[in-house]
C-alpha positions as a LaTeX table, in Angstrom:
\begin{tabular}{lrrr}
\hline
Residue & $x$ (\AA) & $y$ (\AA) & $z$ (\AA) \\
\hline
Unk1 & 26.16 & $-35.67$ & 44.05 \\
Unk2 & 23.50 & $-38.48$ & 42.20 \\
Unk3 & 21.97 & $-38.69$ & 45.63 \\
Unk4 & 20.53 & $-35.46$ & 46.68 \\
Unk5 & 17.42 & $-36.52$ & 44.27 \\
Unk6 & 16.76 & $-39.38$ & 46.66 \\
Unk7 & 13.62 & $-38.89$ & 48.57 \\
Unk8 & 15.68 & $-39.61$ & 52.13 \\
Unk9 & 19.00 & $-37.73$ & 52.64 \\
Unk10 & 21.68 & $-38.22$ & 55.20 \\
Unk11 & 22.61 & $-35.38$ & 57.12 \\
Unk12 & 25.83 & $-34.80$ & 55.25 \\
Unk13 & 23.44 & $-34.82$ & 52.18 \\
Unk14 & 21.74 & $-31.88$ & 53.97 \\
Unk15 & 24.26 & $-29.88$ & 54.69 \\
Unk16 & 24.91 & $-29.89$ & 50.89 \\
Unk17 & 21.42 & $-29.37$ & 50.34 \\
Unk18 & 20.63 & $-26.65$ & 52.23 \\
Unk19 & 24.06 & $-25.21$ & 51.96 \\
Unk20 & 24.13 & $-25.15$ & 55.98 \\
Unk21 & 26.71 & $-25.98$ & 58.96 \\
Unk22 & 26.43 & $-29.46$ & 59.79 \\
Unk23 & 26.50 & $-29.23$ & 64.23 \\
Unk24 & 23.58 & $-26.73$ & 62.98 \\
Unk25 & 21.45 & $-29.36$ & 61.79 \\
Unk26 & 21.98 & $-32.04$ & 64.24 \\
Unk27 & 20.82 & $-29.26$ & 66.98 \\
Unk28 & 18.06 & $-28.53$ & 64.99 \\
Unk29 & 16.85 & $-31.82$ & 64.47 \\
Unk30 & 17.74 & $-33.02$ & 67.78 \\
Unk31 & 15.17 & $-30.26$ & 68.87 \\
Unk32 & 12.89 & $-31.22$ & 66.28 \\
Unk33 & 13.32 & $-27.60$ & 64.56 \\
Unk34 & 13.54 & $-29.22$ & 61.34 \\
Unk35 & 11.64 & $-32.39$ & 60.04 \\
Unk36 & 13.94 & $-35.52$ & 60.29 \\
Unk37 & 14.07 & $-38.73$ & 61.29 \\
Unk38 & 16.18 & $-40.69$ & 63.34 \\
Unk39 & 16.68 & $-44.57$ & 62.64 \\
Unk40 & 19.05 & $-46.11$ & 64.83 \\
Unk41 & 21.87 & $-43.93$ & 65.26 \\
Unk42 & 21.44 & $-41.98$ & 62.25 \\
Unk43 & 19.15 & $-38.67$ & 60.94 \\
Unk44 & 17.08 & $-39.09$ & 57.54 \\
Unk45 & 15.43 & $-36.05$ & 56.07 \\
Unk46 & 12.80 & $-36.20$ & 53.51 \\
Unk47 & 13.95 & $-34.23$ & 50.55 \\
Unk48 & 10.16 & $-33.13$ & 49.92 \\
Unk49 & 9.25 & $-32.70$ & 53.50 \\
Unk50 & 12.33 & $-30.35$ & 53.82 \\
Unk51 & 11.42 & $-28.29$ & 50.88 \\
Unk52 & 7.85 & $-27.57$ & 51.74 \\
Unk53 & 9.17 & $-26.74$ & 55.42 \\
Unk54 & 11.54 & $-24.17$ & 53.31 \\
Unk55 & 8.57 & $-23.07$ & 51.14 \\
Unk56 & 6.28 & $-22.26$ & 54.51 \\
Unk57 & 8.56 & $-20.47$ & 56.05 \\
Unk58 & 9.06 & $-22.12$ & 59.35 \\
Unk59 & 13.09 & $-22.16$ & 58.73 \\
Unk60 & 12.77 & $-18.42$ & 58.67 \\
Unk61 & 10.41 & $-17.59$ & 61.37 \\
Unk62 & 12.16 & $-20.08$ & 64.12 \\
Unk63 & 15.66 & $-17.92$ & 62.83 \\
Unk64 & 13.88 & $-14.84$ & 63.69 \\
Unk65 & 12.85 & $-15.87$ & 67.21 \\
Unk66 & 15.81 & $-16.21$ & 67.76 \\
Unk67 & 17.54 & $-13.10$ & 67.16 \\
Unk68 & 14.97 & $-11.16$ & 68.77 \\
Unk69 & 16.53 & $-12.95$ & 71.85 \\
Unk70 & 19.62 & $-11.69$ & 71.37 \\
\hline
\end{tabular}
């Protein structure tokens, strides 16, 4: 895959990425959970933006909200 070193991935680019279901993603950045973009019809994620959202551990702390629901 030459393109997951592109600054802007597609969502299926994602889901390779971050090794993630892709219905996941689309709920997550429909509810703006995870940074994205949406031109037209179609999510873009920042490949940098995604990894320093990783690195701070926002991923992880919105997860754990949400088991404590449960």
């Amino acid at each position: 895959m030459d393109s997951i070193n592109d600054k802007w991935l597609t969502i299926e680019e994602l889901v390779a990425y971050l090794k993630m279901g892709r219905t996941k993603l689309y709920t997550m950045a429909q509810k703006g959970e995870i940074p994205g973009s949406k031109i037209g019809n179609q999510w873009r994620f920042d490949r940098e933006e995604i990894d320093v959202w990783i690195k701070s551990g926002r991923a992880a702390k919105k997860e754990n909200k949400q088991a404590e629901r449960l």
